[in-house]
C-alpha positions in Angstrom: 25.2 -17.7 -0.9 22.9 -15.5 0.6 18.9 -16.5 1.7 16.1 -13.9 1.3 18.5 -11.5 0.3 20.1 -11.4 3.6 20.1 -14.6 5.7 17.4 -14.2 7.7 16.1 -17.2 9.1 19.4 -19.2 10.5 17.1 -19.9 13.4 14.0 -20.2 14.8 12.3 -19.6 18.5 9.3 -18.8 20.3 10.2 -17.1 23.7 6.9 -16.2 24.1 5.6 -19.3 24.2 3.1 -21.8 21.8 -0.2 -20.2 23.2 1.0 -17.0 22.1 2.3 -17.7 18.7 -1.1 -19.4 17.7 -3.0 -16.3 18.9 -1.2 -14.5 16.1 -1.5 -17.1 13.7 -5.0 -17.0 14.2 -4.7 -13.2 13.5 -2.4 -12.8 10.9 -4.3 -12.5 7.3 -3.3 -13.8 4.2 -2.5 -10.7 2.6 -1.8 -7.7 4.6 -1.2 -4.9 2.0 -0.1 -5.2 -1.5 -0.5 -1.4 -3.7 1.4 -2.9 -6.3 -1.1 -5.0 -9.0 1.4 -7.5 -9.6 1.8 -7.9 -5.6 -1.7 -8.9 -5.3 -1.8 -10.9 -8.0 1.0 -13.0 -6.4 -0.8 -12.2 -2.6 -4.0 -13.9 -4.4 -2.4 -16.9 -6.3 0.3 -18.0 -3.4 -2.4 -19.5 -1.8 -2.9 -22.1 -4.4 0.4 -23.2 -4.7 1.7 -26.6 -4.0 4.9 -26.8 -2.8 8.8 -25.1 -3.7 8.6 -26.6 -7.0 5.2 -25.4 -8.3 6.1 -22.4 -6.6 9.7 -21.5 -7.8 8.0 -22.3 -11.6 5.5 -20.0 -10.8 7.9 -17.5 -10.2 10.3 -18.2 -13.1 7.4 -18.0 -15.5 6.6 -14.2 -13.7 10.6 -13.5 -14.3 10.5 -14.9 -18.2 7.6 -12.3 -18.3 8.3 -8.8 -16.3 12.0 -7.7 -16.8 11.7 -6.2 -12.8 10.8 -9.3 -11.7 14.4 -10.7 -10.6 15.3 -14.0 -9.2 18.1 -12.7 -6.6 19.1 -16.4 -4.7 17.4 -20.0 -4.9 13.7 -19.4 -3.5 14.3 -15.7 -3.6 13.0 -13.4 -5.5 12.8 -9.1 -5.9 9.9 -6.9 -7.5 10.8 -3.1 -6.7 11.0 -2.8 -3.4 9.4 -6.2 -2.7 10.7 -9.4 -1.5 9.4 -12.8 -2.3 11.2 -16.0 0.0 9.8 -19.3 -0.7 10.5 -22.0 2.2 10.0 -24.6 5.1 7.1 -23.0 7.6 9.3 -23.5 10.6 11.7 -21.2 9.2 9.5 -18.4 7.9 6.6 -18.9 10.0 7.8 -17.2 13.2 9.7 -14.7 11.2 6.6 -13.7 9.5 4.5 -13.5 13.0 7.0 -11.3 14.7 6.9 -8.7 11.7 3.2 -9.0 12.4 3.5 -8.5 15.9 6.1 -5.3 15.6 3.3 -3.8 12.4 2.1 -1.3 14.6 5.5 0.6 15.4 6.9 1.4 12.2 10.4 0.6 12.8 13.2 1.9 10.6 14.6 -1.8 10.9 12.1 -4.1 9.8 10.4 -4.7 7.0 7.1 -4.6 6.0 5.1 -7.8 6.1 3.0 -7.8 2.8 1.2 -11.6 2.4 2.4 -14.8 4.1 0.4 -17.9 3.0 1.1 -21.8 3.9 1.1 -23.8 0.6 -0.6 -26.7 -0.3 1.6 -29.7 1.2 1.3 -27.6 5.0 4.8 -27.7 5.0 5.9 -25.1 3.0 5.1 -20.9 2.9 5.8 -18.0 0.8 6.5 -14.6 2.4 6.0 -11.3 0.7 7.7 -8.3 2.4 8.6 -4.7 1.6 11.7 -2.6 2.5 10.3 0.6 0.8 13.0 2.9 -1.1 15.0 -0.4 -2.3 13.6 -0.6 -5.8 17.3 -0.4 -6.8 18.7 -2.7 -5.1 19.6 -5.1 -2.8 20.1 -4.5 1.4 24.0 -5.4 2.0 25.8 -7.0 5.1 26.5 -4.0 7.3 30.1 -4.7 8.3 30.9 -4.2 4.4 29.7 -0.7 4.4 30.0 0.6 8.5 32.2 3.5 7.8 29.6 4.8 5.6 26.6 4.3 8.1 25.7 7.6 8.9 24.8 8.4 12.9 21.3 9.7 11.3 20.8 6.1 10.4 22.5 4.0 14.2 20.1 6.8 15.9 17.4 5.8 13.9 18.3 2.0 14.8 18.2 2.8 18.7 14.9 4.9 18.1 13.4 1.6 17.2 15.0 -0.3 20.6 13.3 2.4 22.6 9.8 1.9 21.1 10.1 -1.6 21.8 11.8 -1.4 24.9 8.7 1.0 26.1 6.6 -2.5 26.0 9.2 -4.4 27.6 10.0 -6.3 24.2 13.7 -7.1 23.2 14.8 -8.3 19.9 17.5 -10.9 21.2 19.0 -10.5 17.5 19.8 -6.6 17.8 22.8 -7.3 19.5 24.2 -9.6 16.5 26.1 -7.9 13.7 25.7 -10.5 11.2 21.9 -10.3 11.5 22.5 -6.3 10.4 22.4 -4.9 6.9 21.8 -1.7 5.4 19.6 0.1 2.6 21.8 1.6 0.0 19.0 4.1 -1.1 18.4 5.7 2.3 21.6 4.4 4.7 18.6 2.8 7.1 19.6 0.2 9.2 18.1 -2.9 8.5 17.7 -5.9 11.1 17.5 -9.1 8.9 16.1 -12.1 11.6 13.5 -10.8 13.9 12.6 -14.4 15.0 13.9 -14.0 18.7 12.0 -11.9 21.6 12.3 -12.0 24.7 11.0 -9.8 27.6 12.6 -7.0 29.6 12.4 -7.7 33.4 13.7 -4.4 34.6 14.9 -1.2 33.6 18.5 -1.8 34.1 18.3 -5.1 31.8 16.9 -2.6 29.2 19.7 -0.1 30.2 22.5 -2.8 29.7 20.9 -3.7 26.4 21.1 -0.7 25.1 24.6 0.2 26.1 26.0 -3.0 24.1 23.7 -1.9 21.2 25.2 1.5 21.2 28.6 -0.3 21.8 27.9 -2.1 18.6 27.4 0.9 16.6 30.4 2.7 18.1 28.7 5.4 20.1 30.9 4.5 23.5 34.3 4.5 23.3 
């Protein structure tokens, strides 16, 4: 059974420390960006939400209601190209501040972070995010589908290693396969657990990192 619509969250970790993670806590909004209307309805009543009962009812009513509103696994659920995950805050609150953190460089890989909001009982969250151009359909595991990844779409998942890289940060989870799936709409690579940085020390850590990632997705042979 898949969670959030790609097992996202088997893990949690903070290599960057406490002090750091509750300086984006302090900075990370409610809602972020919601176009849709129905989004920021949701964005607006999440935050008075009790806990993953009240919450998946909430939901089920909106899916009784709005034939694209789809529950897609237990606590997930899809609108267009928007995904709704209901859970514990110490599995989706790092995975929420990294996507935060990572906002600024428009990666290919990760999705959009829409609204993230603690409910009621502090020990539960609801996470809205957006892979655009997947109103369709659902990311899939990409070992099911690698000899149809396109090298337009591995290039486009190194581009995003370099822009990090640039700052030194390294997605510990890149150089997992599992934690890789891939848009059927546009053939983007799409890295499903972004709960694990670490820093670069050196530019030949950065240069072995990038050989196993371009191992992984059979550019050296």
């Amino acid at each position: 059974m898949m969670v959030y619509y790609f097992n996202i969250f088997q893990k949690t970790s903070d290599k960057i420390g406490k002090a750091a993670q509750k300086a984006v806590a302090d900075s990370l909004p409610v809602i972020k960006e919601a176009p849709d209307g129905l989004i920021v309805k949701i964005s607006d009543a999440i935050r008075n939400l009790e806990d993953l009962a009240s919450s998946n009812k909430f939901f089920e009513n909106i899916v009784k209601d709005n034939k694209d509103f789809i529950k897609i696994d237990n606590n997930v659920y899809k609108y267009n190209d928007y995904f709704i995950n209901i859970g514990k805050k110490f599995k989706l609150n790092t995975h929420a501040h990294r996507l935060e953190e990572i906002r600024e460089y428009k990666l290919s890989s990760a999705p959009e972070i829409i609204a993230y909001s603690d409910l009621k009982n502090n020990m539960d969250c609801v996470l809205i995010t957006r892979i655009k151009n997947s109103k369709t359909s659902v990311p899939v595991p990409y070992e099911e589908v690698q000899a149809d990844v396109t090298l337009e779409a591995k290039n486009k998942f190194l581009q995003d290693f370099d822009k990090l890289a640039r700052d030194n940060i390294a997605v510990d989870n890149m150089l997992n396969k599992r934690n890789w799936y891939v848009v059927p709409e546009t053939g983007d690579i799409i890295l499903s657990n972004w709960s694990d940085f670490s820093r670069f020390g050196d530019e030949v850590s950065k240069s072995i990192f990038k050989n196993k990632l371009r191992e992984l997705c059979g550019l050296i042979y």
